[in-house]
C-alpha positions, 0 to 999 in steps of 0.5 A, a space after each residue: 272152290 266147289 264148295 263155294 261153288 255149290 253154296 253161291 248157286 245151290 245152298 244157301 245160294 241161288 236155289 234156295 234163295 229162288 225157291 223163296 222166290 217162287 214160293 210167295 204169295 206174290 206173282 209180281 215178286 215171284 217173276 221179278 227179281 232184283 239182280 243186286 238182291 239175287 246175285 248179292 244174296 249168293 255172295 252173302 251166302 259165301 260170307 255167311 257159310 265161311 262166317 259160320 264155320 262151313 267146313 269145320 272152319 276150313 281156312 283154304 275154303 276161307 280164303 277162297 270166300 276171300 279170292 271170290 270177294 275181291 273177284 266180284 269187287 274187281 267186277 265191279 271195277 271192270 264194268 265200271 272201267 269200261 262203259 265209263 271210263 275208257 278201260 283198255 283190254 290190256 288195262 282189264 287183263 291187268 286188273 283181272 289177272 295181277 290185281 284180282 288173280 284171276 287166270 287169264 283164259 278167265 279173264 279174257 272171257 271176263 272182257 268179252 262178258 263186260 263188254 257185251 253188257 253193263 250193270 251185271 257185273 256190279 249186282 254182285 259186290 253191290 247186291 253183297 254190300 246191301 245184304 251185309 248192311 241190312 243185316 248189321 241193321 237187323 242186329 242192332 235193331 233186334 239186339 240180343 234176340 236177333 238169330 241169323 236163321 230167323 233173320 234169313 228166313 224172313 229177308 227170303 220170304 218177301 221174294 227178290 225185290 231191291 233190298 231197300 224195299 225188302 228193309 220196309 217190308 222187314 221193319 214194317 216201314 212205309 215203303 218210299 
């Protein structure tokens, strides 16, 4: 769990990810970032570390880039329940703890974090899905010449828009 950890908020995860952010030429970019782009590039980051064979392909750090997915899924869910559908505490405990195996102590303060703010929650497996379906873009577009450091670097130097617009800027296409 550390090691995910360190690679969601360190590296390649939030630091590096921010320091992309401040480094571009752009004050607007540089200040202003996009949750589902930042949140969603950490949990990519977890993906892509596992994908890679951090760790000498360690299957129990595997697992728990897996347990960290459905964790960010159920968040979803759990925002989702409640500011929309009516989602009960005990409905919330259950989906966290049975569900997602999260620890109750976690759980409850889960339920106290989504209930005071809404949208937060969602970033992370929203944000994740857009990396993801950018980068499969990128593949076919690019072929066999594409290479996953390149591709990062690039996404990472246009700062932390919404990935939508981060797709104009990488494929040079107007930006709508």
């Amino acid at each position: 769990m550390i090691h995910d950890l360190a690679v969601h908020e360190a590296m390649p995860g939030h630091y590096l990810q921010l320091a992309h952010a401040n480094a571009t030429q752009s004050t607007l970019r540089a200040v202003l970032g996009s949750g589902p782009f930042i949140e969603g590039w950490a949990v990519y980051a977890e993906g892509m570390m596992a994908d890679e064979g951090y760790l000498n392909g360690d299957p129990l750090f595997k697992l728990t880039v897996l347990k960290m997915r459905l964790r960010s899924i159920s968040n979803s869910l759990l925002d989702i329940g409640i500011h929309t559908e009516g989602m009960t505490r005990e409905q919330a405990m259950q989906l966290m703890t049975h569900t997602a195996f999260q620890q109750e102590r976690e759980a409850a303060g889960k339920w106290v974090r989504a209930s005071l703010g809404s949208t937060q929650l969602l970033s992370y497996f929203t944000g994740y899905s857009e990396h993801m379906a950018l980068r499969e873009e990128a593949k076919k577009r690019q072929g066999a010449a594409f290479d996953l450091k390149r591709y990062n670097d690039a996404l990472l130097a246009h700062g932390s828009p919404p990935v939508r617009y981060v797709r104009e800027l990488l494929f040079d296409l107007p930006i709508g």
